[in-house]
PLY file of the C-alpha trace (Angstrom):
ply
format ascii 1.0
element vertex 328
property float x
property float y
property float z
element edge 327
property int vertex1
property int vertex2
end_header
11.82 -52.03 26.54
8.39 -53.18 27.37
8.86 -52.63 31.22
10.09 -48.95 29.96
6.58 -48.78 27.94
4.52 -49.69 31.17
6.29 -46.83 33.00
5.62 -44.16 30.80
2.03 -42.24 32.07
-0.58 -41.84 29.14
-0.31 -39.12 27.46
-2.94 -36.28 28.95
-6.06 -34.96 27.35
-5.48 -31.89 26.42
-8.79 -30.62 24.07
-12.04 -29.42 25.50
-14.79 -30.43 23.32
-16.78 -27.48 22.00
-20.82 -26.64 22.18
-20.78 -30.60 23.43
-24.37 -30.27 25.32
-26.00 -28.86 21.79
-24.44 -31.63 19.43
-25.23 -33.98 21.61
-29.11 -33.08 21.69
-28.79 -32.48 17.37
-27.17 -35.34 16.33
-28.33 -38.03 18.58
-29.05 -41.20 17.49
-33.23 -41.00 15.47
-35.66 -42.88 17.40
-38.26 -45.56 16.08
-41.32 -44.76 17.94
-40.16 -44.52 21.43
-37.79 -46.90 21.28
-34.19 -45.51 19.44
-33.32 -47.15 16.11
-30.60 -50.10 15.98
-27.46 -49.85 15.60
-27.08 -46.24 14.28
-24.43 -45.00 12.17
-22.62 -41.69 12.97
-18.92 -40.61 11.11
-16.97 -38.14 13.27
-14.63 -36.78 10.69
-12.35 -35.01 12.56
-12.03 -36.94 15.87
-8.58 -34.74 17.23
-8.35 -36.68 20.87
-12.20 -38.28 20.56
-14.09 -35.73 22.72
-17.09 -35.63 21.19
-16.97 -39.47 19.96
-16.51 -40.37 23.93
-19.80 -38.44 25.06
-21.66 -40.16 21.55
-20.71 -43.90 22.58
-21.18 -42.93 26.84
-24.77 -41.61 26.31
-25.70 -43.96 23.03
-25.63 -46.89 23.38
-27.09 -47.89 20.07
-24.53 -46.29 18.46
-21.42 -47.21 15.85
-18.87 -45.22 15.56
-16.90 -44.19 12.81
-13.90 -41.70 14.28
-11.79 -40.12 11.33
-8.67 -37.74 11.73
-5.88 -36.66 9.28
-3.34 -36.78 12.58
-1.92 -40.06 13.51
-0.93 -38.57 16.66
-4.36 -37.59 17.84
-5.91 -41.02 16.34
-3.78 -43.07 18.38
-4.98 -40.98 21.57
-8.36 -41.21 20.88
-7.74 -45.25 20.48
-6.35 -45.53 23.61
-9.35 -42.92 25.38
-11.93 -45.24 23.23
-10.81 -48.75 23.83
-13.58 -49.89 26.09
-15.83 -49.21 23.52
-14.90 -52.48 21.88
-16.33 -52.87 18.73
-18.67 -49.88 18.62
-15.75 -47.44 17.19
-13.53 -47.55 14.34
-10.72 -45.43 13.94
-9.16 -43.87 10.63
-6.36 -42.21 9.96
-7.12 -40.00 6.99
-8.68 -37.09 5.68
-11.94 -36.49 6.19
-13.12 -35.47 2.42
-11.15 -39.37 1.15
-12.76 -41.24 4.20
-16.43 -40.38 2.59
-15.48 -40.36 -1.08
-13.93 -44.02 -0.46
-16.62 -44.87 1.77
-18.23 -47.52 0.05
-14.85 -49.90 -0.07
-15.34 -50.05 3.89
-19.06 -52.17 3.62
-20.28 -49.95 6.36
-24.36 -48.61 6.58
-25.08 -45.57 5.08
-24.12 -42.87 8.23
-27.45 -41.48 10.44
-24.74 -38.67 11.35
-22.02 -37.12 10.58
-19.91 -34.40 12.56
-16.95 -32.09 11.31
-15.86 -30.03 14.22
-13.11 -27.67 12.07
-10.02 -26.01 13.32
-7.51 -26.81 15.51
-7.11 -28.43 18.89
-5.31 -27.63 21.95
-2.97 -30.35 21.64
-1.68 -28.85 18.10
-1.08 -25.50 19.87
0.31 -27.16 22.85
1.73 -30.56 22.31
2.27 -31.22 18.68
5.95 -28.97 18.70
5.12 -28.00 15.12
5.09 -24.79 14.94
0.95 -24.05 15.22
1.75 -21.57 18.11
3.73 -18.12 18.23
3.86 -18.50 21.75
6.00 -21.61 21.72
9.35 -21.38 19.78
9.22 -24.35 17.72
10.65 -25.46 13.87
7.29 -23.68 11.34
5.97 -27.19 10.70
1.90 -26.52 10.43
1.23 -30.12 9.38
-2.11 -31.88 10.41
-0.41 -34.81 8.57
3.32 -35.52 8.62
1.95 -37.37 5.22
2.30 -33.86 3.58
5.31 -32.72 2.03
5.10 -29.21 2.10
5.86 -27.36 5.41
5.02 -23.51 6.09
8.84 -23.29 6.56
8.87 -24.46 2.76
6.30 -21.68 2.04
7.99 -18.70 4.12
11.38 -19.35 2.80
10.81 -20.45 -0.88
7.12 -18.70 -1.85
7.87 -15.29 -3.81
6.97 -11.94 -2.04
3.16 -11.83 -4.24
2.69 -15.73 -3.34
3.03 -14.75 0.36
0.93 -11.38 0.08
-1.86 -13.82 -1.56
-1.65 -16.31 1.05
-2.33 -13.61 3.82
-4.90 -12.05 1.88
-6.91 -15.55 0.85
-6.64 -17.36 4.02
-5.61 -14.40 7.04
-7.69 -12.13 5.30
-4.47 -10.03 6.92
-4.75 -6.36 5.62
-1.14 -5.36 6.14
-0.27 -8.33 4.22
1.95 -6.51 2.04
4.39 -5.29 5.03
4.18 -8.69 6.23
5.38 -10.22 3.07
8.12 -7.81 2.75
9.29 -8.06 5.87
9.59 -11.85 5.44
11.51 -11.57 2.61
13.54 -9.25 3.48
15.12 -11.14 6.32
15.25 -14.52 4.64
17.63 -12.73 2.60
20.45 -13.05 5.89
19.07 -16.09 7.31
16.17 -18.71 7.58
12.82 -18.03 9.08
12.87 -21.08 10.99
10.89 -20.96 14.26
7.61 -19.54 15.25
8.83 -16.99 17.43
11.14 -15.52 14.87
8.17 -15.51 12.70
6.10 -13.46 14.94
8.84 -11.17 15.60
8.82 -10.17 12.25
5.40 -9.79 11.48
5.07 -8.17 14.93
7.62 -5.51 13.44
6.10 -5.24 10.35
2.24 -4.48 11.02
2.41 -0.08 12.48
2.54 0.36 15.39
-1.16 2.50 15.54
-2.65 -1.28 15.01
-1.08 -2.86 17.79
-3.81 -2.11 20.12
-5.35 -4.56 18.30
-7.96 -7.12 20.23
-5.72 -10.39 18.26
-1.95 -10.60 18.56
-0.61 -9.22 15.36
0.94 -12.81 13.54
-2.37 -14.34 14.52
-3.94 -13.69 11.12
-0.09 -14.64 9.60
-0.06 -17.95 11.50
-3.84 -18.82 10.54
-2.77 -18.16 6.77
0.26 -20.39 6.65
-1.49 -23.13 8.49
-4.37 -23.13 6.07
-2.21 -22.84 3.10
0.32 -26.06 4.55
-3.01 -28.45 4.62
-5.60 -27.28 2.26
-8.06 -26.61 4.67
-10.85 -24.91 2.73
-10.51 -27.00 -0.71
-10.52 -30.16 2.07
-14.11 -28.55 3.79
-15.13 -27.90 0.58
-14.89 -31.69 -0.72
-15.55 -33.15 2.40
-19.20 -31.34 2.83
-20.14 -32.49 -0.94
-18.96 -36.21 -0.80
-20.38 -36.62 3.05
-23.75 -34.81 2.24
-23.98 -37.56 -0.48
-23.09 -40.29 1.57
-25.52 -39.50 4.10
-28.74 -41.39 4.44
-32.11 -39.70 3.82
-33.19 -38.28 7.36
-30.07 -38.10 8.88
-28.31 -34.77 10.17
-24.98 -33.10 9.13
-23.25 -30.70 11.90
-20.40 -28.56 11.13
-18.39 -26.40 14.21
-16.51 -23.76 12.16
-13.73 -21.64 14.13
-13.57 -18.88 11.51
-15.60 -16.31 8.74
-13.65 -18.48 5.95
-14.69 -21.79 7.37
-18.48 -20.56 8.67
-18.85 -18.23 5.26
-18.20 -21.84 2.74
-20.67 -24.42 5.48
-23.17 -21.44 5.23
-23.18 -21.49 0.91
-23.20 -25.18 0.65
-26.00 -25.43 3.11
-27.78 -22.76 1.81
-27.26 -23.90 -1.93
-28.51 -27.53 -0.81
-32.18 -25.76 0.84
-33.21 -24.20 -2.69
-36.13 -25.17 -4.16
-34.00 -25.60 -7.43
-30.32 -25.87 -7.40
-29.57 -26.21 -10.98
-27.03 -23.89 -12.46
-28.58 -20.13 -13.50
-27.33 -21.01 -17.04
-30.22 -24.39 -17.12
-32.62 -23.34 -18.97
-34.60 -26.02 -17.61
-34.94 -27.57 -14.36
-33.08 -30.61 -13.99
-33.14 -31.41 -10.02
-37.35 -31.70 -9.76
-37.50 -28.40 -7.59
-37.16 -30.40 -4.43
-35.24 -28.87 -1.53
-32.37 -31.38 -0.53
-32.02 -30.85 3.45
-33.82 -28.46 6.10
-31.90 -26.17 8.26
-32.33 -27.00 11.74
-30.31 -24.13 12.74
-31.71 -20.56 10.90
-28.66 -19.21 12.72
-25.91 -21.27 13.63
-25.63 -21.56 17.50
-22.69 -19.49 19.45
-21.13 -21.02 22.68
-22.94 -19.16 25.83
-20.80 -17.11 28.55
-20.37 -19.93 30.72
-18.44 -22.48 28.23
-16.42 -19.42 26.91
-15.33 -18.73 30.69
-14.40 -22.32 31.19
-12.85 -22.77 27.52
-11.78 -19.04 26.05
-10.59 -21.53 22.66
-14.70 -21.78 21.83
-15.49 -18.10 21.87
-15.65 -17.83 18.02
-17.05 -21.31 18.26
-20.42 -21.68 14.88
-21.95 -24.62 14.86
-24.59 -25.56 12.01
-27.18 -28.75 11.77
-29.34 -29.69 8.95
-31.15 -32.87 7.90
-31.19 -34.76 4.32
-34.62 -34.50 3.02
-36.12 -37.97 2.71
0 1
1 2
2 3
3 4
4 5
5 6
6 7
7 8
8 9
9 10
10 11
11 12
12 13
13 14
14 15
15 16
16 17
17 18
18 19
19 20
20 21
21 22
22 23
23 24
24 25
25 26
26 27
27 28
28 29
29 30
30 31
31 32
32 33
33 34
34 35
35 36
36 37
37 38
38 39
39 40
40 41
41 42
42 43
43 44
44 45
45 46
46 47
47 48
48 49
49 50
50 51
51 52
52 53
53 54
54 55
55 56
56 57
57 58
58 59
59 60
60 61
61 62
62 63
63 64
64 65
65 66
66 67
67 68
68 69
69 70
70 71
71 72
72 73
73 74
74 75
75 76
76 77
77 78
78 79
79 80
80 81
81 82
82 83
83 84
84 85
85 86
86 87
87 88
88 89
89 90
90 91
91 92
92 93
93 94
94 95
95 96
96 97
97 98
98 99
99 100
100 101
101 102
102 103
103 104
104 105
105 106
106 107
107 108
108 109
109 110
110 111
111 112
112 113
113 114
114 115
115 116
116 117
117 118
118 119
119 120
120 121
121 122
122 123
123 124
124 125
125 126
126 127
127 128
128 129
129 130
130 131
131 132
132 133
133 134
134 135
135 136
136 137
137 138
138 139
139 140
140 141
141 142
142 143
143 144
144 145
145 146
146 147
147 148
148 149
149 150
150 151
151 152
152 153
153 154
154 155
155 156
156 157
157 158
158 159
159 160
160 161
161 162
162 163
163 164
164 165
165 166
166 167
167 168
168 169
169 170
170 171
171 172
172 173
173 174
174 175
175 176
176 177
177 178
178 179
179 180
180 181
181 182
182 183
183 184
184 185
185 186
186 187
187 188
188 189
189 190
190 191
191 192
192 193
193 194
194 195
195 196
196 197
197 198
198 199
199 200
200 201
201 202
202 203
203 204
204 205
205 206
206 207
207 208
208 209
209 210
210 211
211 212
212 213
213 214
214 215
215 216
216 217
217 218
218 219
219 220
220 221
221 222
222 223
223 224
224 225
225 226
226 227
227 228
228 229
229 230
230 231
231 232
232 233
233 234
234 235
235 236
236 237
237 238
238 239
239 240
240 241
241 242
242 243
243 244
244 245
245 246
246 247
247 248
248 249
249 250
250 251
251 252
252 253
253 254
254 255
255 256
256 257
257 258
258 259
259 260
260 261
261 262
262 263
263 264
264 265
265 266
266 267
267 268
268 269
269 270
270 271
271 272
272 273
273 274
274 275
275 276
276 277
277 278
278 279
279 280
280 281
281 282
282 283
283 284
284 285
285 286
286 287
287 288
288 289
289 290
290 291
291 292
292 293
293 294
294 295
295 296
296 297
297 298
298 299
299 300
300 301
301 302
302 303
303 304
304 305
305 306
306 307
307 308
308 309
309 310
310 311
311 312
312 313
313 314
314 315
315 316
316 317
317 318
318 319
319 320
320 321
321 322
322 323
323 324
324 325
325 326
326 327
């Protein structure tokens, strides 16, 4: 068995990080005069295959290295693509929001950085064989973590016909979500809806035919939807941006790479909410917080990918990424 092990090749890279060059220059490592401070901090929360954690510890080498993803599969290849970085990178396999809510247990420094590059990587579209892509015909998985019990077969064959149309609505923002619903449940009814492809067939058939000259394949929005729904993406952002803003230390930078309005639209609140002068509640009728902003936007407008990366990676054209630092 352990010749058979040596045999097999490594399994390939298959994720291009995003806007690398610009979160390089954001979130490097904060200087102390003109030397660079010791032994700096950063948590990448969602690590996928350890793109961005590789260029970190290459061009850093002050820095630690705290690489988090909710995928065992990915964790273990970014182990293996991280190794020679010894002790300079730990790897977690968890979600990001319970990795900085549980952060103290871990005796670690306060993070100088912190990174959540959102979405979905190449390797789930490509390699996982769970379902992520309509243009592979695989068993409707959707599962960052295998940890979770509910699959978007569970949800397509068991969630009632206003459940579904809610889904589509919340997370696809899919405006023939009605048709798309009914159409699901209409052919349950005779069989299953067990692979991707047989779920794009259907929604293909069930969004008119006027809209098909649409820019997106038609069960893009559908797919999106389901996958969000499976593994609590946006309640997961959501937690994750409160609990690692408060972990992080005063001066350092938080960078989010969002993939999608839903994603970009709840970074953009919290970040705005956090740069108010006063961020009590409307009801106060007193100021409770001292009227002190809590970070500074480094980005008025978050930063796009230019024509260049999109032409060598077409998966970052609806690339956002956002940078601000904790007031000290």
């Amino acid at each position: 068995m352990s010749k058979l092990k040596k045999q097999l090749p490594k399994a390939k890279i298959t994720h291009t990080p995003v806007l690398l060059g610009e979160v390089l220059d954001l979130l490097k490592p904060a200087a102390v005069g003109n030397k660079p401070a010791s032994q700096s901090v950063m948590v990448d929360g969602t690590c996928g295959e350890g793109g961005h954690a590789e260029a970190f510890l290459s061009r850093y080498a002050n820095l630690i290295l705290l690489c988090v993803d909710a995928d065992k599969e990915q964790i273990e290849s970014a182990r293996r693509r991280l190794k020679k970085y010894g002790s300079r990178v730990e790897l977690f396999t968890m979600w990001f929001s319970d990795f900085f809510s549980d952060y103290h247990a871990y005796n670690r420094k306060l993070p100088d950085r912190i990174l959540l590059d959102l979405g979905i990587s190449r390797f789930h579209y490509e390699k996982s064989g769970r379902g992520f892509s309509f243009q592979r015909d695989e068993y409707l998985d959707m599962r960052i973590s295998k940890e979770l019990k509910q699959t978007a077969y569970d949800i397509v064959n068991k969630a009632v016909e206003q459940e579904l149309v809610n889904i589509l609505r919340e997370y696809g923002e899919e405006r023939f979500a009605y048709a798309i619903a009914r159409a699901i449940c209409r052919e349950r009814k005779s069989k299953p809806v067990r692979t991707s492809v047989q779920l794009a067939q259907i929604v293909s058939n069930a969004v008119p035919r006027q809209s098909s000259k649409r820019r997106i394949h038609p069960a893009t929005k559908t797919f999106q939807a389901l996958r969000i729904a499976v593994n609590g993406e946006l309640n997961e952002l959501e937690k994750g941006l409160a609990a690692g803003f408060t972990l992080l230390k005063k001066g350092g930078r938080f960078a989010v790479i969002s993939f999608h309005s839903l994603e970009d639209r709840i970074v953009k609140r919290f970040f705005k909410s956090k740069n108010k002068s006063c961020t009590c509640p409307p009801e106060w009728p007193i100021c409770q917080c001292r009227g002190e902003k809590e970070l500074i936007l480094l980005t008025k407008k978050p930063i796009t990918p230019g024509d260049t990366e999109v032409r060598a990676n077409p998966a970052a054209r609806s690339a956002k990424l956002r940078v601000v630092e904790k007031c000290a």
